[in-house]
Backbone bond lengths (Angstrom), bond angles and torsions (degrees), N, CA, C in turn:
res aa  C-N    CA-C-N  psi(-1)  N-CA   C-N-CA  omega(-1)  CA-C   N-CA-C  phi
1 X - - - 1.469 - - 1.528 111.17 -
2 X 1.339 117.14 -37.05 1.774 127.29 -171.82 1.566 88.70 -72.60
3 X 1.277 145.64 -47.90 1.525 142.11 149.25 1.385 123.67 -5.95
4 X 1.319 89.11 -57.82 1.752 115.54 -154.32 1.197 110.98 -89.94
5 X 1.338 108.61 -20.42 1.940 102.97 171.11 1.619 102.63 -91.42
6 X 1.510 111.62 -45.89 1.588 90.78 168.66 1.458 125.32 -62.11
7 X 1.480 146.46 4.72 0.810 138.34 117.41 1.312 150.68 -19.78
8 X 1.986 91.82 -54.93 1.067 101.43 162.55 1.574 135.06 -67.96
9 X 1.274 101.10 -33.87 1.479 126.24 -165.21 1.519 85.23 -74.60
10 X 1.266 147.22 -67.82 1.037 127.00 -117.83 1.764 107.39 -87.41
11 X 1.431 109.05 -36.29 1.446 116.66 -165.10 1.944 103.21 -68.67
12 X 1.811 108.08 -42.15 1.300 102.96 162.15 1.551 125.56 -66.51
13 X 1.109 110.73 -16.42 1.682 99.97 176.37 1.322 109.28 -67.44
14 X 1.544 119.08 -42.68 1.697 139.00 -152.41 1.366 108.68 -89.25
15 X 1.575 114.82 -0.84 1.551 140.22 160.79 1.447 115.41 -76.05
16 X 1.217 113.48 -55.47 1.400 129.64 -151.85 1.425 120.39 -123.88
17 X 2.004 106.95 -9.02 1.753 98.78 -179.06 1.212 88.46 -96.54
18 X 1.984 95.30 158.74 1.724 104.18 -179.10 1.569 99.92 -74.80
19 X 1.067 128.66 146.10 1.677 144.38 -168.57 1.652 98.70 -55.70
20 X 1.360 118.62 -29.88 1.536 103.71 -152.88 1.854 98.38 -99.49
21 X 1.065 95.35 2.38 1.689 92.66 167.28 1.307 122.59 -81.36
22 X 1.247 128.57 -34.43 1.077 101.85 -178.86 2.049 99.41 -106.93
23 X 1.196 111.80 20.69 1.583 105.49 162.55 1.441 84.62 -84.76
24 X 1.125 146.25 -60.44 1.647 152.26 169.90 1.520 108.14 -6.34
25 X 1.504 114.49 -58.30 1.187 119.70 -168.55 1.852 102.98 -82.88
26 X 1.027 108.95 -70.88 1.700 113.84 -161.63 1.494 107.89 -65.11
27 X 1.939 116.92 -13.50 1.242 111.92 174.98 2.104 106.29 -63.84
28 X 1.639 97.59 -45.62 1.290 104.35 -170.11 1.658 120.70 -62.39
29 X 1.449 99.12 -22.22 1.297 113.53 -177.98 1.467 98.03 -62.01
30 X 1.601 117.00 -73.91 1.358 153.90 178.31 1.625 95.04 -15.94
31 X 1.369 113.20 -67.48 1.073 132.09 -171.18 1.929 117.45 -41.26
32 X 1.587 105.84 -48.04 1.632 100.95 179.91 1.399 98.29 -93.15
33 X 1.602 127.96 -9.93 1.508 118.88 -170.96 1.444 104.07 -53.26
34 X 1.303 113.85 -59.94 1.814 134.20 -172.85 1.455 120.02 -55.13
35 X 1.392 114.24 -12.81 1.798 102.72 -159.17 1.657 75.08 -156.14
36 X 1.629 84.94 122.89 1.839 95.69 178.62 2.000 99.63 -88.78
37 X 1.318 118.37 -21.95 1.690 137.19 133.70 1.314 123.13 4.89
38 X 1.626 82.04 -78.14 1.349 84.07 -176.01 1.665 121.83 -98.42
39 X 1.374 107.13 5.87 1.780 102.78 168.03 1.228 89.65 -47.99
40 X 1.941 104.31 -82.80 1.536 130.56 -158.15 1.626 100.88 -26.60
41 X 0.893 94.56 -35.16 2.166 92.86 -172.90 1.262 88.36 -71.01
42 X 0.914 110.07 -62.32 1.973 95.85 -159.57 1.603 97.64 -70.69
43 X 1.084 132.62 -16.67 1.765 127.08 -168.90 2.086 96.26 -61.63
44 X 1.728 82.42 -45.01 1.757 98.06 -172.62 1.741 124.35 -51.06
45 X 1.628 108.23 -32.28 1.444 140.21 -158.84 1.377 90.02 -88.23
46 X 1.752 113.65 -37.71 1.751 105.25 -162.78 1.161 94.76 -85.38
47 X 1.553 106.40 -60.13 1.782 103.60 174.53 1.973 126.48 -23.57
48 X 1.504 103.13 -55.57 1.560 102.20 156.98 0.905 149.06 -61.13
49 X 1.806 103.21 -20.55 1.164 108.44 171.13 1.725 122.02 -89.18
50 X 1.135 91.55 -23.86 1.970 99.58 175.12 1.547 105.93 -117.47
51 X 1.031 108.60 60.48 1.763 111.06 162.97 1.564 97.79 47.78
52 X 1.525 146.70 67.56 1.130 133.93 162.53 1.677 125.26 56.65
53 X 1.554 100.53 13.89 1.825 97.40 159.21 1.511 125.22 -78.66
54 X 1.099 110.71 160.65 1.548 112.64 160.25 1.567 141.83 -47.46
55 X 1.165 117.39 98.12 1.304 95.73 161.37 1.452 141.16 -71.59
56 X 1.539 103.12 151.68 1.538 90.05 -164.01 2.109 94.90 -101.74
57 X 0.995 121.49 156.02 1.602 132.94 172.86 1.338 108.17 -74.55
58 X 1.712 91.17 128.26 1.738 100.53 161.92 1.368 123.84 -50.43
59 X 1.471 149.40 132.10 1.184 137.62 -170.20 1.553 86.52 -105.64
60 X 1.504 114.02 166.18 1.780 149.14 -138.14 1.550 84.59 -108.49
61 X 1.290 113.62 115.56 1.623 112.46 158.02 1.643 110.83 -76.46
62 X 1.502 110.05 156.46 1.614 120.17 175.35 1.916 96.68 -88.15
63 X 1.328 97.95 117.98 1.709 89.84 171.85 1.959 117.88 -67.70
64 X 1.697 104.93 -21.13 1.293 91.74 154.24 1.374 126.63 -79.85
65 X 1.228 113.26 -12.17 1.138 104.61 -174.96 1.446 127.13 -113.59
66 X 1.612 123.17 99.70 1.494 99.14 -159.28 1.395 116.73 -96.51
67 X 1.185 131.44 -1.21 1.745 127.78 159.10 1.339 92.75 -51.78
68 X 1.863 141.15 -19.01 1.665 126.42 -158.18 1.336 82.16 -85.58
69 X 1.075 153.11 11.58 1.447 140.26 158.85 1.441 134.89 -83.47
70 X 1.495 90.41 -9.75 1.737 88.37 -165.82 1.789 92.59 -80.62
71 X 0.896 149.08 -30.73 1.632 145.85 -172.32 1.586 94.09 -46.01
72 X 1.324 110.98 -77.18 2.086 127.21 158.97 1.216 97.69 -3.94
73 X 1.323 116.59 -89.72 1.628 114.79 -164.44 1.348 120.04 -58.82
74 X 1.143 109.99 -44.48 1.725 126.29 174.23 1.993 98.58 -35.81
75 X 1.376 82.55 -57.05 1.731 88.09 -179.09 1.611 122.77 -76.28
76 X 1.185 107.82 -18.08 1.452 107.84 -179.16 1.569 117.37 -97.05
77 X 1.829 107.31 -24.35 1.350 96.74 154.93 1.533 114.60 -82.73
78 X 0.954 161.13 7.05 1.734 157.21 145.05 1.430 103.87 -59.07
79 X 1.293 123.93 -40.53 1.432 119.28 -160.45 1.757 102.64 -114.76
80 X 1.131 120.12 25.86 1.675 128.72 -177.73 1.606 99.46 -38.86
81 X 1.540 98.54 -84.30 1.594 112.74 -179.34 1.348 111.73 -38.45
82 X 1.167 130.16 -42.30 1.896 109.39 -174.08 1.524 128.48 -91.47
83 X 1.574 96.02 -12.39 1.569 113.98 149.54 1.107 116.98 -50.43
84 X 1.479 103.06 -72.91 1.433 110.34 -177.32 1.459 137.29 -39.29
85 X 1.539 83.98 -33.77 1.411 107.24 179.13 1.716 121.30 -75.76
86 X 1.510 110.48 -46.28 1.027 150.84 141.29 2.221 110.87 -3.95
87 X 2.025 84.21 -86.88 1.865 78.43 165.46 1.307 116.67 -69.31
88 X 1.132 128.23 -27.88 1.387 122.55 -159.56 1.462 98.86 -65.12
89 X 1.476 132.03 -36.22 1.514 126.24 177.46 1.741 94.25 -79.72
90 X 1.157 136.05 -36.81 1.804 109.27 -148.84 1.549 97.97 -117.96
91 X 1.574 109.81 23.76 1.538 113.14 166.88 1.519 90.65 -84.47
92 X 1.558 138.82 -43.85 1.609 133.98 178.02 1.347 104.05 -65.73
93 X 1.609 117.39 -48.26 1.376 111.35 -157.94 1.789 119.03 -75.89
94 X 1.126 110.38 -22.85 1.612 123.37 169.14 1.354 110.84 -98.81
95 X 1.120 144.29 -39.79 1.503 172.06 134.50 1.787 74.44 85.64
96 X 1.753 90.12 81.47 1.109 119.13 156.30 1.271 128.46 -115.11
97 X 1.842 139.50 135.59 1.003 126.44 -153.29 1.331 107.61 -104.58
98 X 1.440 140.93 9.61 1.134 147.34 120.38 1.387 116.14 -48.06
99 X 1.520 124.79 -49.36 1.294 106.44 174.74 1.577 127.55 -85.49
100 X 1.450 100.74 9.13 1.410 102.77 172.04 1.866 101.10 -98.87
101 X 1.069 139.49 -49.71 1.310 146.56 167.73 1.798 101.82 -29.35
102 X 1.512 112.08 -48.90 1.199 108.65 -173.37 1.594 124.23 -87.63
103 X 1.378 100.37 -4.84 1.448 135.63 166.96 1.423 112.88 -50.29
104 X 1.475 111.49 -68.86 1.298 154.85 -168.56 1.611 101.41 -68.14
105 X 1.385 125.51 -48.74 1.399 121.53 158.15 1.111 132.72 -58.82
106 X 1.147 110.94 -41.42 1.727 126.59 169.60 1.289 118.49 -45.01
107 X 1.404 113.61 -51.81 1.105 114.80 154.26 1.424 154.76 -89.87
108 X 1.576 102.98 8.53 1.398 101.60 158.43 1.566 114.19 -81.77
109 X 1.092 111.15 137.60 0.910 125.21 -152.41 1.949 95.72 -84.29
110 X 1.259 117.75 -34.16 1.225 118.00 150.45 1.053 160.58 -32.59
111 X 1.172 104.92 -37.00 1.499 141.81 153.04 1.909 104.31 -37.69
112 X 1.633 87.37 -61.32 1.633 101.95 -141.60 1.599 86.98 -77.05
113 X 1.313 127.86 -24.47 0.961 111.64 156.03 1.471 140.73 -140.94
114 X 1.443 92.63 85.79 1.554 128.76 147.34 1.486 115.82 -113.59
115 X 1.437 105.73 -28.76 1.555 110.30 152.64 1.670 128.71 -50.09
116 X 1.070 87.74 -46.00 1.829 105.04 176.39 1.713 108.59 -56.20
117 X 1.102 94.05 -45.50 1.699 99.33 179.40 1.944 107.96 -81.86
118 X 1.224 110.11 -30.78 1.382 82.77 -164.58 1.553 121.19 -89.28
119 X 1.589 96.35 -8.46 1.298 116.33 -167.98 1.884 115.77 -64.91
120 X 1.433 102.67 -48.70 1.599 103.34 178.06 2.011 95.66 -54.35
121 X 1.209 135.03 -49.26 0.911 125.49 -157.31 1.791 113.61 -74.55
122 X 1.508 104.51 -23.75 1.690 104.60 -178.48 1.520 90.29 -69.73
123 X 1.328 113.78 -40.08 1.423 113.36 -153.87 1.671 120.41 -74.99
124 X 1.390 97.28 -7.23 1.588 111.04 -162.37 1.690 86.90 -91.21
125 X 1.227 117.05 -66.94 1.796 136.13 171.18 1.469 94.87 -55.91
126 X 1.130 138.42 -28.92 2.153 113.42 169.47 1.504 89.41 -74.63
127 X 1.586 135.39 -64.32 1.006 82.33 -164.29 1.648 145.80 -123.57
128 X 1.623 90.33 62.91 1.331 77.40 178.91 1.801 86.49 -109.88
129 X 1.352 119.69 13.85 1.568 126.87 160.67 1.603 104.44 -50.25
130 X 1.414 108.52 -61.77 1.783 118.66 -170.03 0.905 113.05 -59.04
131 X 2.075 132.03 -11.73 1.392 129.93 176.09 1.489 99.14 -70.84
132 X 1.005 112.21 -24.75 1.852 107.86 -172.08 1.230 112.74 -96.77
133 X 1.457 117.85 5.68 1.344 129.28 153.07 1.390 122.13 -63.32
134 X 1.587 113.17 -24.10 1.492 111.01 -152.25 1.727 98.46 -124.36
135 X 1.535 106.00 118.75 1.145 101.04 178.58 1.158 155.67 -53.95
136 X 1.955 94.78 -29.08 1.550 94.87 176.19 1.858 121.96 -89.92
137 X 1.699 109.02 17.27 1.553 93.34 172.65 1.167 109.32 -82.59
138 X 1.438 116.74 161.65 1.371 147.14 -175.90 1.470 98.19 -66.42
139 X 1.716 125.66 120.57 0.752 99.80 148.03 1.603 152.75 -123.14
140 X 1.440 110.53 55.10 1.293 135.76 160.40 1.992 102.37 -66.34
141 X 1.297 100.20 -68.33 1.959 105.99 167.27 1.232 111.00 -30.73
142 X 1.575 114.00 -54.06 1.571 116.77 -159.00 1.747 105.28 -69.32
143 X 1.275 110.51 -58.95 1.646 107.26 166.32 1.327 126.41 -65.31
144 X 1.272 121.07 15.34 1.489 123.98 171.84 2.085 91.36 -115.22
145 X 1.372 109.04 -16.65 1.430 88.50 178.83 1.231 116.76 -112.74
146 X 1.395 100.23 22.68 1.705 125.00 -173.92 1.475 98.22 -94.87
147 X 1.710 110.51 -34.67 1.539 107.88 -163.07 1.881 96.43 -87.21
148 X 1.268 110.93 -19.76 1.496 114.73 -168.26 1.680 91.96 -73.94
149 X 1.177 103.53 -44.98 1.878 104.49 -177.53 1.592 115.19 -37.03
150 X 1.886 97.49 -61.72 1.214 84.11 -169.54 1.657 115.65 -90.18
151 X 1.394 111.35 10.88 1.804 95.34 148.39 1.157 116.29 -105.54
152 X 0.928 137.77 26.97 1.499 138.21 121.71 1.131 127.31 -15.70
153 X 1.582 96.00 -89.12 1.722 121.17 168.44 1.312 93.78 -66.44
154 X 1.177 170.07 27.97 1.010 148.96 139.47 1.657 119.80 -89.30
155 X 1.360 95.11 -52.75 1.785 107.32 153.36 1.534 118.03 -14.33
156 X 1.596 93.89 -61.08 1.790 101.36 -165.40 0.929 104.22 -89.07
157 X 1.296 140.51 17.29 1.813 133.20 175.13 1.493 113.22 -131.53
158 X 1.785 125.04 -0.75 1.417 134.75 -170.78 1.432 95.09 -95.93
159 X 1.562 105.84 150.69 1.459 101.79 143.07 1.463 151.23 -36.44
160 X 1.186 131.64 70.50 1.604 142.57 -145.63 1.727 87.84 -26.03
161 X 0.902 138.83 -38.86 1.584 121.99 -172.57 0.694 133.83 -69.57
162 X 1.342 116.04 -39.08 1.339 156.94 146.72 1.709 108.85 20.72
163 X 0.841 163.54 77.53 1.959 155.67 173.36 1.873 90.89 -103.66
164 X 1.760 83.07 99.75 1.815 82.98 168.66 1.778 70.70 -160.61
165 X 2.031 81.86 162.22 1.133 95.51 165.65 1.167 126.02 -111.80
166 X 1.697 123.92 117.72 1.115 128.23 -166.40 1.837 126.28 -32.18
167 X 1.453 78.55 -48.76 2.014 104.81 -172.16 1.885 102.38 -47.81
168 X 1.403 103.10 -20.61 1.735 89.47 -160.41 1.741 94.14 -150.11
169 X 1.202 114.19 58.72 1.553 106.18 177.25 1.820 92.08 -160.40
170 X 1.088 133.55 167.20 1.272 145.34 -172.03 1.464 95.11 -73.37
171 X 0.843 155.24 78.89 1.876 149.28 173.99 1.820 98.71 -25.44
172 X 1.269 123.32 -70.65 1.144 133.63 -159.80 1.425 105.14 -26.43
173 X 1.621 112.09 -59.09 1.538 110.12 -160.48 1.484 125.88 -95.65
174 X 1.202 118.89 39.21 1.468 150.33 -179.89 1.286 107.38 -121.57
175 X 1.478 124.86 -5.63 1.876 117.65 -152.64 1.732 94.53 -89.76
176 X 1.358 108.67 137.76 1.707 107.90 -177.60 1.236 105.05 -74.06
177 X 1.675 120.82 141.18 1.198 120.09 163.67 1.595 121.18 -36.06
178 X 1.257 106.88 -47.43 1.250 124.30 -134.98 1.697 106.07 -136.35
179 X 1.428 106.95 45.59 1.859 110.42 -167.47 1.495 115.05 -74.02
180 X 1.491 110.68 135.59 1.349 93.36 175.13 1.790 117.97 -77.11
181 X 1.394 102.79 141.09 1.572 112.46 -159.14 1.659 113.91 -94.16
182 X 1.563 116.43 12.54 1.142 105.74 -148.89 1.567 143.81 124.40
183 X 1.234 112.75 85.49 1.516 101.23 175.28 1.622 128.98 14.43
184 X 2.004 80.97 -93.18 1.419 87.18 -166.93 1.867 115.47 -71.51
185 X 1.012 110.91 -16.30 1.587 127.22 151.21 1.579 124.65 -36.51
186 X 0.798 110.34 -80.14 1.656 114.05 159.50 1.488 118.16 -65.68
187 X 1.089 155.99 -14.42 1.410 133.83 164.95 1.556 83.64 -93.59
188 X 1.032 143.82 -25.78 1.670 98.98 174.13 1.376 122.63 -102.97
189 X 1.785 116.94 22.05 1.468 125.55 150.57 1.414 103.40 -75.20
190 X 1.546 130.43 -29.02 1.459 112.75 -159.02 1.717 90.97 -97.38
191 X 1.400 136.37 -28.09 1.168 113.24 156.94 0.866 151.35 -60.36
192 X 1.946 111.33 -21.77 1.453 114.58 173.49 1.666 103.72 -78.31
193 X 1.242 106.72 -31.80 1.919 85.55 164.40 1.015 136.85 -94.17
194 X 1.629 122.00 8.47 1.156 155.92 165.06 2.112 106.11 -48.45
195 X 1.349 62.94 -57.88 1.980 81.00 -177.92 1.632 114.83 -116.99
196 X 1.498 108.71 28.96 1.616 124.69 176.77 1.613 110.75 26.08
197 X 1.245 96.00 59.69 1.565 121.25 177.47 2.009 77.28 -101.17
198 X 1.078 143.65 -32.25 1.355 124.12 -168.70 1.640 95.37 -153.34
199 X 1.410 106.94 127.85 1.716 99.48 169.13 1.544 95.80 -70.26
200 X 1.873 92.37 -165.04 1.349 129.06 174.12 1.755 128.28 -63.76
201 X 1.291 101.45 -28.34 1.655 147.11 -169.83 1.432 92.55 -89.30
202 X 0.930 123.16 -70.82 1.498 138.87 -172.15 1.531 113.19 -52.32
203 X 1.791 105.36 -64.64 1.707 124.57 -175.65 1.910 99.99 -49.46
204 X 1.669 117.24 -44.25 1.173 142.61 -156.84 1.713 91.77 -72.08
205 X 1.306 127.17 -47.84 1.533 122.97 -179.62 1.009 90.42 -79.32
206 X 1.073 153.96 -55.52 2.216 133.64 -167.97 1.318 81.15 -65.46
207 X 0.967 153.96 -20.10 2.013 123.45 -170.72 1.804 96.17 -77.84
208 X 1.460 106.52 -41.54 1.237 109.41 -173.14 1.941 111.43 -34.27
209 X 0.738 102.67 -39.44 1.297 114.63 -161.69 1.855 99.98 -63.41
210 X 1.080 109.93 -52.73 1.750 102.98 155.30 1.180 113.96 4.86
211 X 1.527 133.68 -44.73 1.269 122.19 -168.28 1.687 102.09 -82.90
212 X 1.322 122.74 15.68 1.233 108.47 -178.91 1.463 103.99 -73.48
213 X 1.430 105.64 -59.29 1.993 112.31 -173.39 1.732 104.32 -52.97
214 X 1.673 109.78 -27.98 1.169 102.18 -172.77 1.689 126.94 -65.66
215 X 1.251 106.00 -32.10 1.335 152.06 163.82 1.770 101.99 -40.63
216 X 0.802 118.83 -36.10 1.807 132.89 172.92 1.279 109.08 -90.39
217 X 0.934 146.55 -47.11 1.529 134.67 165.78 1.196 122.04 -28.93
218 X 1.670 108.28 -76.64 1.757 109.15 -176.65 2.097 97.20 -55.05
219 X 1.294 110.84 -31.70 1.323 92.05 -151.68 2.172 98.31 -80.85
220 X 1.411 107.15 -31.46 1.532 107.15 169.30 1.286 105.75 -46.39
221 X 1.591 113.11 -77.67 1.790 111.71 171.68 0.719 131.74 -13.43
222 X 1.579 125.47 -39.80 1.701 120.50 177.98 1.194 94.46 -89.39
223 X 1.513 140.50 -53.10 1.647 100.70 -157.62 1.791 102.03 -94.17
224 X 1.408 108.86 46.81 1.564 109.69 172.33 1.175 97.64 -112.24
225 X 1.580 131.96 -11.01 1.803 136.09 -156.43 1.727 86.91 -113.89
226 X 1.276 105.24 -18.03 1.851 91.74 -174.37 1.638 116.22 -91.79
């Protein structure tokens, strides 16, 4: 079954995520794997930036596997600012064009949040992935908390009025224009237009993307009926 949802997951993600997210993620990864250099540089940047704590390392997504990404993001939204901070000095100092490309992401501010939104949702679907890691749960529980999963995500993308049942109705034509995505998702849509870092036009195409989690439903459903 832990197979069978990345199955599921993966062909709808590779439909519906915008392409530069996950070059976003595995570039940044990519980036400290190669140059033991450039950790220490960035170890130095975090250290200044948080009073001399530790940083912790981006972990390596599986390109088959794309739930192996959510750890990546988990970590790259916590550590936004010292990245950011990070290329913004060694896009001059290497005047490297990978590290200027990754420069350039860092600071769109867009970027950082579409991360914001997608992350509660990888993270909700990893983990109830790791229950099927562990041998001794029941699994009568596990497929009854498999079906709660995906109305979950269904919850947060329907018309709040909405009383249908997911299992046996078209999902698609119930999906809210306009869903709320999330905490930290929405206060930093109303700041980037707060301070017209993003119009209305603009905020309205990152919502688009909503159909990513949506995109997992029909495809969980089927390999939950097989």
């Amino acid at each position: 079954m832990c197979h069978s949802l990345q199955l599921a997951v993966s062909p709808a993600s590779a439909n519906s995520l915008s392409r530069n997210s996950e070059f976003f993620v595995s570039e940044t990864y990519k980036w400290f794997t190669l140059s033991s250099q450039r950790q220490l540089f960035y170890k130095s940047v975090y250290e200044a930036i948080n009073d001399g704590l530790t940083t912790l390392k981006i972990p390596a997504g599986c390109k088959t596997r794309w739930l192996s990404i959510e750890p990546a993001v988990g970590r790259i939204v916590s550590q936004c600012l010292e990245s950011k901070t990070h290329f913004g000095i060694v896009r001059l100092k290497e005047k490297c064009y990978t590290a200027e490309i990754l420069a350039e992401m860092y600071r769109d501010e867009e970027n950082f949040a579409f991360l914001l939104f997608m992350h509660p949702f990888l993270e909700e679907v990893q983990r109830f992935n790791r229950l099927f890691e562990e041998n001794t749960m029941d699994k009568t529980k596990l497929f009854d908390d498999f079906s709660l999963l995906i109305q979950s995500i269904a919850n947060k993308l329907i018309i709040p009025r909405a009383r249908i049942d997911i299992f046996h109705i078209i999902f698609e034509d119930y999906l809210d224009s306009r869903p709320y995505l999330g905490f930290r998702f929405e206060r930093k849509s109303e700041d980037l237009k707060h301070t017209n870092v993003v119009t209305n036009e603009e905020e309205l195409y990152l919502r688009k993307f909503s159909k990513v989690p949506s995109a997992l439903v029909p495809a969980t459903e089927t390999k939950a009926t097989r």
